[in-house]
C-alpha positions in Angstrom: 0.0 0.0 0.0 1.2 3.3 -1.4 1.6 6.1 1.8 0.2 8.6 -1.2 -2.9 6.4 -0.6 -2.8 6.7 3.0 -2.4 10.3 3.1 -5.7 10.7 0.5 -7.3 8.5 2.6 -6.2 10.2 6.0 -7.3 13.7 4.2 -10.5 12.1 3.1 -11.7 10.8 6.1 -11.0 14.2 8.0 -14.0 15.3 6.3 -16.3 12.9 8.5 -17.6 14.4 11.1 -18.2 12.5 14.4 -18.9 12.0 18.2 -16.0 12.0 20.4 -16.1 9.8 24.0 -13.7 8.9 26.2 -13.5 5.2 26.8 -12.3 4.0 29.7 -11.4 0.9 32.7 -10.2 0.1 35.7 -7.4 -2.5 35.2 -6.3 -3.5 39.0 -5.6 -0.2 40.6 -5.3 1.4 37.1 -7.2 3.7 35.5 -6.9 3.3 31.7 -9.0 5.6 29.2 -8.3 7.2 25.1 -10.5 9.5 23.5 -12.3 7.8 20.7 -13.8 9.3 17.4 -14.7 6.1 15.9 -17.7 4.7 18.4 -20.9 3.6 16.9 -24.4 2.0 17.1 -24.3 -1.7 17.0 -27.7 -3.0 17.7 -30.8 -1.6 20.0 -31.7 -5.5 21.1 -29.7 -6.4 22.0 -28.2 -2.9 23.1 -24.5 -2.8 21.6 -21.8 -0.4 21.0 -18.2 -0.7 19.1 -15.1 1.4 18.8 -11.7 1.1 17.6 -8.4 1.0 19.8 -5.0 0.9 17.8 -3.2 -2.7 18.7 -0.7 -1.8 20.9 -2.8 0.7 23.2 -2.4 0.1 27.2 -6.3 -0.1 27.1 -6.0 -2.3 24.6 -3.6 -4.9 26.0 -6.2 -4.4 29.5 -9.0 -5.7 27.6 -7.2 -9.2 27.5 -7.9 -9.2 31.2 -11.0 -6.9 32.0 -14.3 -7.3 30.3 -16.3 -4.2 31.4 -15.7 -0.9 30.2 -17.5 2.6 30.2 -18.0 5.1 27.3 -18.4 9.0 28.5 -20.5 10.8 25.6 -18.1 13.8 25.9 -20.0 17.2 25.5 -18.8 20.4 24.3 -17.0 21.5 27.1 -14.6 18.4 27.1 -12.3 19.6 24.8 -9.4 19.5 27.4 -10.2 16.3 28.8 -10.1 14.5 25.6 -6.8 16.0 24.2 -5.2 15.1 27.5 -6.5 11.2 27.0 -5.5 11.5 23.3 -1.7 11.9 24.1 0.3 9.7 22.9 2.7 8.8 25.3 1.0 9.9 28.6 2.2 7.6 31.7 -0.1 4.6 32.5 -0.7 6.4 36.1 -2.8 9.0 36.7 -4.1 9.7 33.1 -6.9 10.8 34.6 -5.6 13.7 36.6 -7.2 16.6 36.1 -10.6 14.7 34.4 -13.3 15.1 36.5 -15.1 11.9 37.1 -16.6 9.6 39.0 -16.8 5.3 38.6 -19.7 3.6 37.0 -21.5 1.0 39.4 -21.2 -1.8 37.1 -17.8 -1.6 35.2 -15.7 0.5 38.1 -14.4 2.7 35.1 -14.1 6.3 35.0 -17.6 8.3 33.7 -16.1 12.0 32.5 -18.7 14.1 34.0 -18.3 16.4 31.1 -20.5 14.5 29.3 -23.9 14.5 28.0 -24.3 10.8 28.3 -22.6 7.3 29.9 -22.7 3.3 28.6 -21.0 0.5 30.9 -20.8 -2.5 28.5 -18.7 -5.9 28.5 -17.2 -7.1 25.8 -18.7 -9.0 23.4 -15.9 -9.7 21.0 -12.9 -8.3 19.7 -11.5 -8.7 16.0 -8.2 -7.3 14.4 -8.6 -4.6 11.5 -5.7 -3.6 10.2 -3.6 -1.5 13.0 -6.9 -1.3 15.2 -9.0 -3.6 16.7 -12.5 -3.6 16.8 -14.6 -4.0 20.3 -17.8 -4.9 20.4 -19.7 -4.2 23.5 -22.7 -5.5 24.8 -24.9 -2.2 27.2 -25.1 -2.9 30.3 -26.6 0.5 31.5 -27.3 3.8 30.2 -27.4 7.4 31.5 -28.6 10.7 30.5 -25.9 13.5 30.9 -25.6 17.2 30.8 -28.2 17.3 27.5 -28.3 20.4 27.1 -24.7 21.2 26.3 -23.7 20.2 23.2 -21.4 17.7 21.5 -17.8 17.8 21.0 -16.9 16.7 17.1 -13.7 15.8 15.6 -13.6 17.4 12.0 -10.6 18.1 9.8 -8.3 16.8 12.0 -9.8 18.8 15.0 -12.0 19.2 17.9 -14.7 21.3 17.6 -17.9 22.3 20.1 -20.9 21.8 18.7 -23.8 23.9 19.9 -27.2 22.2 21.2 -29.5 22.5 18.3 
């Protein structure tokens, strides 16, 4: 595969607009979470979720060992907290410094409170796709957020607030 290719397809893509959650779990004593821009709709019955991890991501390695995991629907006021779980590099401990949050009753993971909405799932299965892997999550419980606050988007290669309609 050409890296001309991957670049029109990178440039492409940009143009996509979507959602951006924070997806997180508690590995041991650990606290793992990444922002995520591709999460979708699976099913409604029953309820289930995916999104894409690159292979050799800490939270990815984790889901070896944990099944249950939580999705923060971040709103437009997250922008901070999703850069800082974006970055690459950023120590195992304490990536959640400085994200406010609190820990879903079912999965122990971190729930962003900037968020307009929260899903604790366990994996249903995981397949490889290229340099990501693809989770798919069965809903174990879902809650209403700060509604009325508007999304966060990534869009040409950015974040972006997006205003409540």
């Amino acid at each position: 595969m050409s890296e001309a290719l991957v670049e029109r397809y990178r440039t492409t893509m940009q143009r996509l607009a979507g959602g951006v959650a924070a997806v997180s779990l508690r590995h041991g004593s650990t606290d793992l979470a990444m922002t995520a821009t591709a999460l979708t709709s699976v099913s409604l019955r029953p309820p289930m979720v995916l999104f894409c991890v690159h292979t050799d991501a800490r939270l990815r390695e984790a889901l070896d060992d944990v099944d249950t995991w939580a999705v923060s629907l971040l709103d437009a006021d997250a922008k901070v907290a999703a850069e800082r779980l974006a970055s690459p590099g950023r120590p195992a401990i304490g990536q959640l410094i400085g994200v406010d949050h609190s820990r879903g009753r079912l999965s122990g993971a971190a729930l962003v409170d900037q968020a307009q909405g929260w899903l604790e799932c366990r994996t249903h299965w995981i397949r490889t796709a290229g340099d990501h892997d693809v989770v798919v999550g069965e809903v174990l419980d879902a809650t209403l957020g700060r509604t009325a606050t508007g999304a966060l988007v990534h869009y040409l290669g950015r974040l972006r607030p997006l205003g409540d309609a």
